[in-house]
C-alpha positions as CSV (number, residue, x, y, z in Angstrom):
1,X,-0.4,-2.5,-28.8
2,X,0.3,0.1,-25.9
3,X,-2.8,1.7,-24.7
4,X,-3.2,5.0,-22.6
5,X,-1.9,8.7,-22.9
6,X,0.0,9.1,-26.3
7,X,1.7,12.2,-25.1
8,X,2.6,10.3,-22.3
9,X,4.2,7.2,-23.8
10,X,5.8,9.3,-25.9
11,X,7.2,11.2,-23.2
12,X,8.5,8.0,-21.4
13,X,9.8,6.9,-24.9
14,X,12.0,9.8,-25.7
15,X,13.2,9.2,-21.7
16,X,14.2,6.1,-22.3
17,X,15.9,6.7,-25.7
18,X,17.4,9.8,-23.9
19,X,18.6,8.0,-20.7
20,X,18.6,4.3,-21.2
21,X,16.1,2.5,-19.4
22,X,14.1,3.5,-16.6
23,X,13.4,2.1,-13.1
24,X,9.6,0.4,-12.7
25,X,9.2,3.4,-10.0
26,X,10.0,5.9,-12.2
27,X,7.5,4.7,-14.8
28,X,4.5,4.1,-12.3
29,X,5.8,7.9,-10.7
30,X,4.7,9.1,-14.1
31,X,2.2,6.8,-15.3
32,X,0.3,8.2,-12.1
33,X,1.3,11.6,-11.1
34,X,2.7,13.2,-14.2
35,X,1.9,16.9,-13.9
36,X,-0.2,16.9,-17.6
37,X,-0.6,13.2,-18.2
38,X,-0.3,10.8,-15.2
39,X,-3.6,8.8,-14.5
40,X,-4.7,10.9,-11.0
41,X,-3.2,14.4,-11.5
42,X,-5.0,14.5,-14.9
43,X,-8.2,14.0,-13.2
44,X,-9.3,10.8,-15.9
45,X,-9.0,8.5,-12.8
46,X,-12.3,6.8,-12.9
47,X,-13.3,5.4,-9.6
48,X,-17.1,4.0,-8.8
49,X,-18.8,1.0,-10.0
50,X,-18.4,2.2,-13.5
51,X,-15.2,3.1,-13.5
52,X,-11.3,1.6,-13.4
53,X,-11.7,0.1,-9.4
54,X,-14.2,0.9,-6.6
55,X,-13.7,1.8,-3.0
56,X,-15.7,2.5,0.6
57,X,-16.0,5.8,-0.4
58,X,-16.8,5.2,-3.9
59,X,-20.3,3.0,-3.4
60,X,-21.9,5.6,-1.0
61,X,-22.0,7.5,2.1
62,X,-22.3,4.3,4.8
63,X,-18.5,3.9,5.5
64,X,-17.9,8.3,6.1
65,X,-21.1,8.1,8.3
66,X,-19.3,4.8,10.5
67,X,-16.2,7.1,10.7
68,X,-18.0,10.1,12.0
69,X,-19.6,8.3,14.6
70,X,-16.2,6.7,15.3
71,X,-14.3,10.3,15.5
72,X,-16.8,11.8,17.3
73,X,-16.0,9.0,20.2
74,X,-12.5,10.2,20.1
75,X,-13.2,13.9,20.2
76,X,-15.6,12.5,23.5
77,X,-12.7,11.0,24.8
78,X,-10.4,13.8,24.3
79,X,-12.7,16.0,26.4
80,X,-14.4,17.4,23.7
81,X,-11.5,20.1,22.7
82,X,-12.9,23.1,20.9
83,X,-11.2,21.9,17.5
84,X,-11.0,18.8,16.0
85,X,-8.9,18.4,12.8
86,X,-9.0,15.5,10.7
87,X,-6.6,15.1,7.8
88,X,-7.2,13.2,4.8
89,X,-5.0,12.6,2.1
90,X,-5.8,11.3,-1.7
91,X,-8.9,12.7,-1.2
92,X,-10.1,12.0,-5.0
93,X,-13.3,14.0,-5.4
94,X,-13.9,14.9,-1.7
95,X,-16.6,12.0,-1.1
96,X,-14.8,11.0,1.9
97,X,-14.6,14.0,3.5
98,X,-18.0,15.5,2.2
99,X,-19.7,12.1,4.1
100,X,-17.9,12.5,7.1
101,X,-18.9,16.1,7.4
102,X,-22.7,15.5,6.5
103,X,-22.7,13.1,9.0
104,X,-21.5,15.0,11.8
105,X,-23.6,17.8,11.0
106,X,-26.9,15.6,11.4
107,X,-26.0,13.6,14.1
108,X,-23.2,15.0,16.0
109,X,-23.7,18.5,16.2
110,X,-21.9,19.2,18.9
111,X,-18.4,17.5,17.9
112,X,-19.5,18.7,14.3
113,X,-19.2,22.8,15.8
114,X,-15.4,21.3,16.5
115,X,-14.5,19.3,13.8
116,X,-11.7,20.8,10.6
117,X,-11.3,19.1,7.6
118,X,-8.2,19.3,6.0
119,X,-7.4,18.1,2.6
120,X,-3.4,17.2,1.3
121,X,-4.0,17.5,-2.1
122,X,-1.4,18.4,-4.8
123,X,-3.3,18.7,-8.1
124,X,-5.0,21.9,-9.0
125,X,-7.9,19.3,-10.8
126,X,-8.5,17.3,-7.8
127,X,-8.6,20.6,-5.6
128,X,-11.4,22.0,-7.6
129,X,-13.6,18.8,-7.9
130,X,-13.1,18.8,-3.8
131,X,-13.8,22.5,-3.2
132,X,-16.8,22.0,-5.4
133,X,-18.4,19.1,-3.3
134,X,-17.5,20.6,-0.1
135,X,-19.2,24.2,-1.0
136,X,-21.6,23.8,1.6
137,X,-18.5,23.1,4.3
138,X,-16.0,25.8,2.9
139,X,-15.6,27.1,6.5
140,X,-14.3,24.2,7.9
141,X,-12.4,22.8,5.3
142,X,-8.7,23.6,4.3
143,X,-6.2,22.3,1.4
144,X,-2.6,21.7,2.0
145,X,0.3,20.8,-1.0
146,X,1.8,18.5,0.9
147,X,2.3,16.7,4.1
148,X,4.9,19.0,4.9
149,X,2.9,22.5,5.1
150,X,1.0,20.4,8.0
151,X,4.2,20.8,10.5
């Protein structure tokens, strides 16, 4: 029995009856990233303890707050430039970049005054979820479509 998004397996059904079959790339392309349906532009990802798989980020704020330390070494060793832009891609929910930030803020003001968060996110779901954790950071943080609007 297949198990998942209906309207999606029917979808990739009527592709393949349409086309013939499809490459394994073009299936995981829209098992994961289909506009409507695909398991991370939908927003049903489940991440955490609870959910499908669990990362650093996922299990609590320890690993941002080891990375803020970490970049405010760089921004030391860059001489301390008046901005400091880190950009973080697949940002999920914004936990990453909302730990980082936090961090910074209570124990690195200085390099926290410098530091710019921006976000390569293409779904409108994911965007909202970030915007909403980062509320209290909306002046420093920015959201690209793609890698390409960063050139």
């Amino acid at each position: 029995m297949l198990t998942g998004d209906p309207n999606l397996i029917e979808l990739l059904r009527e592709e393949i009856r349409r086309a013939g079959p499809i490459p394994f790339a073009v299936f995981m392309d829209q098992a994961l990233y289909h506009p409507a349906h695909g398991y991370y532009s939908s927003g049903r990802a489940a991440l955490g303890r609870g959910g499908d798989y669990f990362t650093n980020v996922s299990v609590g704020p320890l690993f941002g707050r080891l990375l803020a330390a970490q970049f405010s070494e760089i921004w030391e060793v860059l001489g301390r430039p008046n901005e400091f832009t880190l950009v973080e891609q697949g940002a999920h929910e914004g936990e990453f970049a909302r730990d980082v930030l936090e961090a910074a803020q209570r124990h690195h003001a200085e390099f926290s005054a410098a530091l710019r968060y921006t976000i390569v996110e293409p779904f409108d779901v994911l965007r909202h979820r970030q915007s909403a954790a980062l509320a209290a950071f909306r002046d420093r943080v920015t959201w690209r479509s793609s890698l390409n609007e960063l050139a």
